[in-house]
N, C-alpha and C positions, 0 to 999 in steps of 0.2 A: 694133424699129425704129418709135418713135414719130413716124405722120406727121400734120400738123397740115392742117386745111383754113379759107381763111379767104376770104372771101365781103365784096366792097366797092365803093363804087361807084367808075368810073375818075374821074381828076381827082388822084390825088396823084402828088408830081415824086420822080424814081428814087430821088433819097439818102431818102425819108420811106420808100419800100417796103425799102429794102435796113435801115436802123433798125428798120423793124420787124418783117421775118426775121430780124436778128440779135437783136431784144430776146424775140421769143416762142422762139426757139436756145436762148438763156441760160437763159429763165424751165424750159423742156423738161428744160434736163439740169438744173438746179437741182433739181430738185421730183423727178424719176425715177430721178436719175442714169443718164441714160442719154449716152453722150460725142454728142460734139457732130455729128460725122461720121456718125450715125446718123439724126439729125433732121432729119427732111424737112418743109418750108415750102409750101406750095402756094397761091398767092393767085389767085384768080380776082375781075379786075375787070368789071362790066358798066356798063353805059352809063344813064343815069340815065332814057332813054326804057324801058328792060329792067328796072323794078323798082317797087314803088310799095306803102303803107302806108296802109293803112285804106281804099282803092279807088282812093287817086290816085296817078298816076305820077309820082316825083319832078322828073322834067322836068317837070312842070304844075304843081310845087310854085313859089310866089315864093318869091323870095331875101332 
């Protein structure tokens, strides 16, 4: 049972998260054949004050 972990920050709208459960689904049983019913998706979104890159919080990041 191949399960996938994927780590983002919140901010995208439902149809972009369900596309892209179903496209890392696809790419999963393509590559392992593993059927599709087996592939588990797990996306954990945090908050962009909860994450930061080279010492800055992306909430402190300009846009």
């Amino acid at each position: 049972m191949p399960i996938v972990n994927i780590d983002l920050i919140a901010g995208r709208s439902q149809d972009q998260l369900k596309s892209l459960v179903k496209d890392v689904t696809d790419a999963v049983t393509k590559n392992t054949g593993a059927p599709a019913e087996h592939v588990h998706v797990i996306l954990r979104e945090m908050q962009k004050n909860r994450y930061g890159v080279a010492g800055i919080l992306k909430s402190d990041e300009e846009a």
